[in-house]
VEXBALO-664818 format. One record per atom (N, C-alpha, C): atom name; residue number from 1; x, y, z. Coordinates in Angstrom, 3 decimals. Each point is the difference from the previous one (the first is absolute). Layout:
// residues N
<node a="CA" k="NUM" xx="X" yy="Y" zz="Z"/>
...
This chain:
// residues 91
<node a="N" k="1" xx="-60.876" yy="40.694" zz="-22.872"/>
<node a="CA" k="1" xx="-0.907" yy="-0.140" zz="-1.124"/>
<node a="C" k="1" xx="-0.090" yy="1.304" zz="-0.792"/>
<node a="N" k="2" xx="-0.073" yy="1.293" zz="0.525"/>
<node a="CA" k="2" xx="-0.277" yy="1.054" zz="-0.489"/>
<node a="C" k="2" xx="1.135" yy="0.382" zz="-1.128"/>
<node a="N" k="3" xx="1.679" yy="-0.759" zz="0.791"/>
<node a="CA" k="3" xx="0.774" yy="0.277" zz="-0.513"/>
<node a="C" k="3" xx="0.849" yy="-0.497" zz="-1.766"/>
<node a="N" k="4" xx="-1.361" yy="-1.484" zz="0.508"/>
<node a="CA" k="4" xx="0.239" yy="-0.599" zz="-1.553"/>
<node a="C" k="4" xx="-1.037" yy="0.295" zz="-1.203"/>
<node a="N" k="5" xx="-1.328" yy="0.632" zz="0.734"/>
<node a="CA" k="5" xx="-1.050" yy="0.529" zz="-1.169"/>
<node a="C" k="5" xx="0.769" yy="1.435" zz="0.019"/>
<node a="N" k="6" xx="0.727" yy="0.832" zz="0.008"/>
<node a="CA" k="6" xx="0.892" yy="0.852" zz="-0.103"/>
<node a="C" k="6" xx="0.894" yy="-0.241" zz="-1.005"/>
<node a="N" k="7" xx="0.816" yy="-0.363" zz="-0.074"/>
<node a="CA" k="7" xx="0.909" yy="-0.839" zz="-0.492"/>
<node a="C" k="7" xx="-0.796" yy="-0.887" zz="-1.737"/>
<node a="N" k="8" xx="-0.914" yy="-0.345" zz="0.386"/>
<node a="CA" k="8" xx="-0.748" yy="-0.396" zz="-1.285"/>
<node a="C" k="8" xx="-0.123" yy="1.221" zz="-0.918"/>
<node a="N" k="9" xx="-0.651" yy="0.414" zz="1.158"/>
<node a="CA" k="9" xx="-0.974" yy="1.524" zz="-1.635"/>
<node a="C" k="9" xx="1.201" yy="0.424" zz="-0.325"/>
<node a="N" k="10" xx="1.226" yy="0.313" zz="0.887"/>
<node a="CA" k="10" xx="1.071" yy="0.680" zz="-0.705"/>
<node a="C" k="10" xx="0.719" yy="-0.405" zz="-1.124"/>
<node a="N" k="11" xx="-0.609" yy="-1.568" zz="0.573"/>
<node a="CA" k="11" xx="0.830" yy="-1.212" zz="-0.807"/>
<node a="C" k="11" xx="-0.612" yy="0.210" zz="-1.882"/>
<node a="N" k="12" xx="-1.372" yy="0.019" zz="-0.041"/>
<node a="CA" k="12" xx="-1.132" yy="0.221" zz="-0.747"/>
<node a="C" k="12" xx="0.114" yy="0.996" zz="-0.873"/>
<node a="N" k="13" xx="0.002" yy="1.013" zz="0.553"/>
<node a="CA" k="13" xx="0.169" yy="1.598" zz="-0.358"/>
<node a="C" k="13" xx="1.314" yy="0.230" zz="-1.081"/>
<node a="N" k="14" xx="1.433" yy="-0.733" zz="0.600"/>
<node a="CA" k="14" xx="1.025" yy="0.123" zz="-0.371"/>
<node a="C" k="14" xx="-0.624" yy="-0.724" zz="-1.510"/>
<node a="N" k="15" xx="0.010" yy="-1.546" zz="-0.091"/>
<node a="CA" k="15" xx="-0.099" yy="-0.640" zz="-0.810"/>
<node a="C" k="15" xx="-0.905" yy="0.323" zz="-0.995"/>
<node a="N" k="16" xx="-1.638" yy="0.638" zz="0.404"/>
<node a="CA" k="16" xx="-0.592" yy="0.824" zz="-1.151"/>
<node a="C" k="16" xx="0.423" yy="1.183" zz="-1.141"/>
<node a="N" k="17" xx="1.078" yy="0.393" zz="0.979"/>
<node a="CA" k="17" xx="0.728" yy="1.587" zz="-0.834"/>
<node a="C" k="17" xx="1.037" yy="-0.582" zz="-0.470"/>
<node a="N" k="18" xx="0.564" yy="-1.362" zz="0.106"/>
<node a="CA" k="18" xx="0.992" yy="0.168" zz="-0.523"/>
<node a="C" k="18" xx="-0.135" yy="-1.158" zz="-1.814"/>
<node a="N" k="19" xx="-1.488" yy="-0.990" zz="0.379"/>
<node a="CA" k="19" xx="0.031" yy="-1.106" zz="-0.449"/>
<node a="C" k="19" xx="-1.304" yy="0.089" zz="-1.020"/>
<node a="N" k="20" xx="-0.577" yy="1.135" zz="-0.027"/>
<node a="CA" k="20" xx="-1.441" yy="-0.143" zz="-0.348"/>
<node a="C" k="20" xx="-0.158" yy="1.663" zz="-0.734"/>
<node a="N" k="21" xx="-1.052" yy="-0.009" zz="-1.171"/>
<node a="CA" k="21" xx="-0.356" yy="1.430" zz="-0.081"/>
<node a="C" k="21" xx="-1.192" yy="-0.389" zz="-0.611"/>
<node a="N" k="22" xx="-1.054" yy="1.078" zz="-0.145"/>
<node a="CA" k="22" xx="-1.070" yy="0.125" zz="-0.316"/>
<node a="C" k="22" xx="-0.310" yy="-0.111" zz="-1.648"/>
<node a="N" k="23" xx="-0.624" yy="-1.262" zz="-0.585"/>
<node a="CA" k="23" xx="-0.037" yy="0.318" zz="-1.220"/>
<node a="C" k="23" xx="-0.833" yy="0.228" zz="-1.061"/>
<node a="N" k="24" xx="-1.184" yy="0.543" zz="0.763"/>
<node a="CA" k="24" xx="-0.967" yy="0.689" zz="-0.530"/>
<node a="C" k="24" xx="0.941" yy="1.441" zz="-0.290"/>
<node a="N" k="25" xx="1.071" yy="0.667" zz="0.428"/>
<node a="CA" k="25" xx="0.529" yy="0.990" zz="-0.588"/>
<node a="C" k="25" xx="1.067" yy="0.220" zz="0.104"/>
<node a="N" k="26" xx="0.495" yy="-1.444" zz="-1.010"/>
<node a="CA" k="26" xx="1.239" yy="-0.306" zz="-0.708"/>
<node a="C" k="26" xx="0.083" yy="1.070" zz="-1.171"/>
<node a="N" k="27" xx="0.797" yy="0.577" zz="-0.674"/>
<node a="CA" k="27" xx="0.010" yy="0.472" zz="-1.492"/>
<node a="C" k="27" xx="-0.635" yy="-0.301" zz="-0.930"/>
<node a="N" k="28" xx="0.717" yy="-1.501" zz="-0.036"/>
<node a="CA" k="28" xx="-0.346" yy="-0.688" zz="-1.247"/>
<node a="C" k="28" xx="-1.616" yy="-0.818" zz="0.298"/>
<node a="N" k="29" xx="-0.376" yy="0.229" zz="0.621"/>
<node a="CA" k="29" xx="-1.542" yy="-0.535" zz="1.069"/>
<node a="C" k="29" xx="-1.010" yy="0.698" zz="-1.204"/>
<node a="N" k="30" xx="-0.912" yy="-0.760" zz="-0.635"/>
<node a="CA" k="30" xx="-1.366" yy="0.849" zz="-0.977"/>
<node a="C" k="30" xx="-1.160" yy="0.585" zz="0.865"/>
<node a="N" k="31" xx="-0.790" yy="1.188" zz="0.282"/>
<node a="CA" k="31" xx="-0.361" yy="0.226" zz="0.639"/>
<node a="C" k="31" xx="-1.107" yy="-0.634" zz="0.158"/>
<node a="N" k="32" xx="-0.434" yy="-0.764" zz="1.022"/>
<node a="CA" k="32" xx="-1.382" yy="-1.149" zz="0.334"/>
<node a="C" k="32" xx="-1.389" yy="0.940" zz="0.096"/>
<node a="N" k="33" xx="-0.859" yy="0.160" zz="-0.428"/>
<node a="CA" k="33" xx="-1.271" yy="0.813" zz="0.448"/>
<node a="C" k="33" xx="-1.132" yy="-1.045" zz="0.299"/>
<node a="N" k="34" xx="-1.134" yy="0.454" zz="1.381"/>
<node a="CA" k="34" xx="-0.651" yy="-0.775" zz="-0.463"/>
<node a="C" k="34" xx="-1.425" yy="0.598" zz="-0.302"/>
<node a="N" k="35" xx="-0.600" yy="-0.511" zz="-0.614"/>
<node a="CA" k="35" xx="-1.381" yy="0.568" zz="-1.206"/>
<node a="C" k="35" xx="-0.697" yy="-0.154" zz="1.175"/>
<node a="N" k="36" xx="-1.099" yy="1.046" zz="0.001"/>
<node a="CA" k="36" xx="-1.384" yy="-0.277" zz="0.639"/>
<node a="C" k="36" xx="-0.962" yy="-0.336" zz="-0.761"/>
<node a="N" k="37" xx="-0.753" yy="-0.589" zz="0.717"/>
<node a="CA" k="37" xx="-1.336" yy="-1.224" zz="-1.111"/>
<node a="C" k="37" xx="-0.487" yy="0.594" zz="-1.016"/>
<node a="N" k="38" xx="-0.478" yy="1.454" zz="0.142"/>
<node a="CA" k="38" xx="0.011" yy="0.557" zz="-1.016"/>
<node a="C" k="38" xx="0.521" yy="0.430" zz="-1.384"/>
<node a="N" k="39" xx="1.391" yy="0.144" zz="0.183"/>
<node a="CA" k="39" xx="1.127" yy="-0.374" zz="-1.400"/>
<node a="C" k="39" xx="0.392" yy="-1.044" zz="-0.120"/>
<node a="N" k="40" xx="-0.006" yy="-1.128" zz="0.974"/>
<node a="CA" k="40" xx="-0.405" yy="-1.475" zz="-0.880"/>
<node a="C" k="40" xx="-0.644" yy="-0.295" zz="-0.840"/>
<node a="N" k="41" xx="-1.519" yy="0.163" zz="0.342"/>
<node a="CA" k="41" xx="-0.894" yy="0.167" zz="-0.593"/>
<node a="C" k="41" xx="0.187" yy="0.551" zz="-1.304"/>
<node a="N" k="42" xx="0.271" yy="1.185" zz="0.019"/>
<node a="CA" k="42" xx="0.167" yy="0.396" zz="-1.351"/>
<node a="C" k="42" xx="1.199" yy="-0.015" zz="-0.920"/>
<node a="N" k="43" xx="1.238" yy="-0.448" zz="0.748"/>
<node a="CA" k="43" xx="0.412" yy="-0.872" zz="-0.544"/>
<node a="C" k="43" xx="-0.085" yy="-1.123" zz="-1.043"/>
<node a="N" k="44" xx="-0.511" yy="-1.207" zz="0.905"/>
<node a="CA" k="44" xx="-0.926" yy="-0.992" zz="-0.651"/>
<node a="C" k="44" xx="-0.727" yy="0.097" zz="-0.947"/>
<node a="N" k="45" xx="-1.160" yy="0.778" zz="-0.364"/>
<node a="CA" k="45" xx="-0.746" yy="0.379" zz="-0.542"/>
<node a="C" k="45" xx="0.726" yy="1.080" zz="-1.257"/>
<node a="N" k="46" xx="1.022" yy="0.027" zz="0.179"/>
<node a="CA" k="46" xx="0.301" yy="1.097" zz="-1.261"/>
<node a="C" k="46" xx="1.013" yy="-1.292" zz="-0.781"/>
<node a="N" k="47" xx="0.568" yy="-0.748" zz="0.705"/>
<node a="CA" k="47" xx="0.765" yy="-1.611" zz="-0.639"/>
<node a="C" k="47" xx="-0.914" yy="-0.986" zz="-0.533"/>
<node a="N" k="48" xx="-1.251" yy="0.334" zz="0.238"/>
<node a="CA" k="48" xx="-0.849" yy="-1.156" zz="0.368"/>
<node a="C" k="48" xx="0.683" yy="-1.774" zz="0.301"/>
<node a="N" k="49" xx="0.479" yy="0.363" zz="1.104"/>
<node a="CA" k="49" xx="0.083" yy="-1.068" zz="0.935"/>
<node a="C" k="49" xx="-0.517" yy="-0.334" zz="1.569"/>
<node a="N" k="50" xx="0.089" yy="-0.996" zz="0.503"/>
<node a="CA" k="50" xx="-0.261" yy="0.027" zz="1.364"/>
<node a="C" k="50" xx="1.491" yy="-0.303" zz="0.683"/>
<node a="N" k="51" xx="-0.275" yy="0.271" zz="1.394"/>
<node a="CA" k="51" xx="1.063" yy="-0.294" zz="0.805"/>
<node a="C" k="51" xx="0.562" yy="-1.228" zz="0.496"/>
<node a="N" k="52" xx="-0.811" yy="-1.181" zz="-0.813"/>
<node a="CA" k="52" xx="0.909" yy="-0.863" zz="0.401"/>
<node a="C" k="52" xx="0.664" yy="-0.170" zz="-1.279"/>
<node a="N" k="53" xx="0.214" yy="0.918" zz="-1.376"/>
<node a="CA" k="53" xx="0.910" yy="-0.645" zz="-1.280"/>
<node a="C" k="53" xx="1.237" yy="1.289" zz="0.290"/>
<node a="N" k="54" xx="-0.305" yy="0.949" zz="0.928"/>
<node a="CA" k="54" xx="1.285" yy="0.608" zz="0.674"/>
<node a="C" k="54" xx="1.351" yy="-0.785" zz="0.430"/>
<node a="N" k="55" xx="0.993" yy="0.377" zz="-0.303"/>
<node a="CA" k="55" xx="1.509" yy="-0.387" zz="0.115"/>
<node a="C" k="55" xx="-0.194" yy="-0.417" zz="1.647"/>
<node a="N" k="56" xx="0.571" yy="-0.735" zz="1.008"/>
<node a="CA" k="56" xx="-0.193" yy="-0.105" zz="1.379"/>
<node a="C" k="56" xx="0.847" yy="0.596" zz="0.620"/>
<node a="N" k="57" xx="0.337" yy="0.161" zz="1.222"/>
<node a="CA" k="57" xx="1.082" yy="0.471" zz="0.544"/>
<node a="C" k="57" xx="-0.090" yy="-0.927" zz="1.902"/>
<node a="N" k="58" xx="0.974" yy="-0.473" zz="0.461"/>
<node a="CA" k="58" xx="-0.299" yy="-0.215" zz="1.014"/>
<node a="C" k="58" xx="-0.493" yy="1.006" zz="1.473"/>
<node a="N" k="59" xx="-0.384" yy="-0.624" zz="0.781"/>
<node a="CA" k="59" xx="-0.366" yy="1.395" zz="1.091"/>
<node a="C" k="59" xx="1.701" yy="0.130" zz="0.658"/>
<node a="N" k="60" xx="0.738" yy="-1.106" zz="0.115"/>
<node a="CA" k="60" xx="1.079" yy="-0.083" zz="0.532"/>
<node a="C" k="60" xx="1.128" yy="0.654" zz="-0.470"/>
<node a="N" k="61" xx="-0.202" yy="0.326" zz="-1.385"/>
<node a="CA" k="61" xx="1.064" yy="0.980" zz="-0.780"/>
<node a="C" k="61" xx="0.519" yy="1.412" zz="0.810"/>
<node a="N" k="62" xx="1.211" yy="-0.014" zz="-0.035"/>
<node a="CA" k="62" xx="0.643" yy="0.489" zz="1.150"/>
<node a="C" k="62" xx="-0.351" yy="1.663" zz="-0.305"/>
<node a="N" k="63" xx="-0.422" yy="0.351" zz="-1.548"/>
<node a="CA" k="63" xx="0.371" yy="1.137" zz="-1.171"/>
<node a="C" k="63" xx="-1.929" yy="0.421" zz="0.564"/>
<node a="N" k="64" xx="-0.782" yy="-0.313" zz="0.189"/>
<node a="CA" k="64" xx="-1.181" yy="0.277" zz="0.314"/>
<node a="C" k="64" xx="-0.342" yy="1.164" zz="1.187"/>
<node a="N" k="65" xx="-0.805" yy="0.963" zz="-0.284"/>
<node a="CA" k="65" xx="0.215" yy="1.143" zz="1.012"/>
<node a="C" k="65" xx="-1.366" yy="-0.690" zz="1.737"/>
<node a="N" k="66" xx="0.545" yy="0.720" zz="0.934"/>
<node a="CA" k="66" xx="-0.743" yy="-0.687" zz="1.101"/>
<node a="C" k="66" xx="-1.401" yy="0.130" zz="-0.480"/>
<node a="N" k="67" xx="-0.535" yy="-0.730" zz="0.832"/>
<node a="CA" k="67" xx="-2.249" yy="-0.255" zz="-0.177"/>
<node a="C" k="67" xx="-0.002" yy="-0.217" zz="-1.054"/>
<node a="N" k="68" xx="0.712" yy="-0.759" zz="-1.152"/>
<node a="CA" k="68" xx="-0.218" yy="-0.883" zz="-0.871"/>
<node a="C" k="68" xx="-0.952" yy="-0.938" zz="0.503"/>
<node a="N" k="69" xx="-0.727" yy="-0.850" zz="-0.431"/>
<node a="CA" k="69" xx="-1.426" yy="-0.839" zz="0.590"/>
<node a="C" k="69" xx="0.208" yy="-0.653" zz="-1.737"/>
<node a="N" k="70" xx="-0.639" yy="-1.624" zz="0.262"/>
<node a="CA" k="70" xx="-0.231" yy="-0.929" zz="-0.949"/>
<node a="C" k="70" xx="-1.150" yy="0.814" zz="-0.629"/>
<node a="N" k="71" xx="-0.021" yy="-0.160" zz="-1.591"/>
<node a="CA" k="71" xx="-0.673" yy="0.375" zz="-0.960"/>
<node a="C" k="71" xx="0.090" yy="1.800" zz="0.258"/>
<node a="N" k="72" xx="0.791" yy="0.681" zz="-0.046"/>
<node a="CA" k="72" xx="0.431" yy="1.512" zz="-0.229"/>
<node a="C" k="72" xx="0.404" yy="-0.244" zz="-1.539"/>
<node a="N" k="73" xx="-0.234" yy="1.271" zz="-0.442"/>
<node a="CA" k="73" xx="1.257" yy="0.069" zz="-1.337"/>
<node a="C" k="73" xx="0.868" yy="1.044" zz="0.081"/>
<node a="N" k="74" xx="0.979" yy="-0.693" zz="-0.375"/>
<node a="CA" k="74" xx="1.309" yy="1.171" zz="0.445"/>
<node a="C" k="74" xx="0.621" yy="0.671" zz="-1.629"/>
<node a="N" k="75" xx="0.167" yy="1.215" zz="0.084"/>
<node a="CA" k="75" xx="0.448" yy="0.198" zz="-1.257"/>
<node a="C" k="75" xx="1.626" yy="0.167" zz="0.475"/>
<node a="N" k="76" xx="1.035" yy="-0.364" zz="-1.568"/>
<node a="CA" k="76" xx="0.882" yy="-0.015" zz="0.412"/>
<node a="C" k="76" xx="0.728" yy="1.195" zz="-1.005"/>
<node a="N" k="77" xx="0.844" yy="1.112" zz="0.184"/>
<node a="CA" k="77" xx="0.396" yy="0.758" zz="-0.706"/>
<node a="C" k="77" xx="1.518" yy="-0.079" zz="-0.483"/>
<node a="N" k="78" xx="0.668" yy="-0.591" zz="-1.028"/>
<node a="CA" k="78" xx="1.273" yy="0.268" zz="0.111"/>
<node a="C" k="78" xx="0.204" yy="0.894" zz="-0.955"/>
<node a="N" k="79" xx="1.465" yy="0.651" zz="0.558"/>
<node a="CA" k="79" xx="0.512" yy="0.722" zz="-1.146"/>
<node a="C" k="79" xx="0.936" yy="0.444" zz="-0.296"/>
<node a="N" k="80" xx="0.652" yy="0.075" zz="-0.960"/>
<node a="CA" k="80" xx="1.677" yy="0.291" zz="-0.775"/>
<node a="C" k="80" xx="-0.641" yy="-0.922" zz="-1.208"/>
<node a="N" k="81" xx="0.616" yy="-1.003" zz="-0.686"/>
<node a="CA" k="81" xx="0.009" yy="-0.289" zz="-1.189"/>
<node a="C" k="81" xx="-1.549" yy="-0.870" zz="-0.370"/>
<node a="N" k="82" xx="-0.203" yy="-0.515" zz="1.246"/>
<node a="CA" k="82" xx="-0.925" yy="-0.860" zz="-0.128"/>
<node a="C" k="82" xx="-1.545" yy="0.808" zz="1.098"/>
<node a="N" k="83" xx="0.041" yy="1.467" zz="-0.396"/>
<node a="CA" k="83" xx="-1.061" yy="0.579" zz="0.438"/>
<node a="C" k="83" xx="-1.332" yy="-0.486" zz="0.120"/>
<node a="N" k="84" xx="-0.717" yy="-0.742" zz="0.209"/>
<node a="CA" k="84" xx="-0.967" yy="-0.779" zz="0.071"/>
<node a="C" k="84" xx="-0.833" yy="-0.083" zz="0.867"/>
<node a="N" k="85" xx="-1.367" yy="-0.286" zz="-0.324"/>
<node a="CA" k="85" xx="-0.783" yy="-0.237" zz="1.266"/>
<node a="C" k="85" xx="-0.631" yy="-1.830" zz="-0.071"/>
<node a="N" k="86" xx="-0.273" yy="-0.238" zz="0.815"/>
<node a="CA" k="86" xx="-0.013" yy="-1.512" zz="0.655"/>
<node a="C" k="86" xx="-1.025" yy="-0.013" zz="0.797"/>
<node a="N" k="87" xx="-0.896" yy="-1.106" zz="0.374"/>
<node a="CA" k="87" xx="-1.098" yy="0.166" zz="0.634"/>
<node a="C" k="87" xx="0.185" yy="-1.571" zz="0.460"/>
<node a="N" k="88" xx="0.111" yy="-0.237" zz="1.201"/>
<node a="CA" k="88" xx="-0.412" yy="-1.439" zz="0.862"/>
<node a="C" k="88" xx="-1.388" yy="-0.210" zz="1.053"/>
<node a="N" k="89" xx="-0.018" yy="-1.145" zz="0.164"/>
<node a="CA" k="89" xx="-1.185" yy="0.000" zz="1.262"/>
<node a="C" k="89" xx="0.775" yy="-1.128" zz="0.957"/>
<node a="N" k="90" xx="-0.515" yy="0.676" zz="0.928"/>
<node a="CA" k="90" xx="0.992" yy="-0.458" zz="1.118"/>
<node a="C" k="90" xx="-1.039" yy="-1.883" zz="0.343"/>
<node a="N" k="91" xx="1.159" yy="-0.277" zz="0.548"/>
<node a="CA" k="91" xx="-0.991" yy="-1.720" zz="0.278"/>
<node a="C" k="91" xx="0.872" yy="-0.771" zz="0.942"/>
């Protein structure tokens, strides 16, 4: 038994490095931030909107940084031609 949960992780390990990479810091990846209630807030209040006429974003989106939580707002930064900032709420 020892010799086939052995054999797995190696199995695992191999296949992660060879099949998979991280893409929260891909290149071409926009950098994800997420707002604390406080620059939501003022956020909101400087758009005058609320957070549910915010763009959505899923929680499952692979591009989302960890402790994302339903109803966060994430700002999104890209930049080269289309330098921009972007604002979602997670759901």
């Amino acid at each position: 038994m020892a010799k086939v949960e052995k054999f797995l992780k190696a199995f695992l390990i191999f296949f992660l490095s060879k099949n998979s990479f991280i893409l929260t810091m891909h290149i071409l990846q926009p950098k994800h931030t997420i707002l604390d209630s406080s620059d939501a807030e003022k956020l909101m209040q400087e758009h005058n909107i609320s957070l549910a006429q915010l763009p959505k974003i899923s929680k499952k989106d692979p591009a989302l940084p960890e402790g994302s939580d339903t109803g966060d707002v994430v700002k999104i930064e890209r930049t080269g031609d289309l330098a921009e900032v972007y604002y979602r709420v997670v759901i």
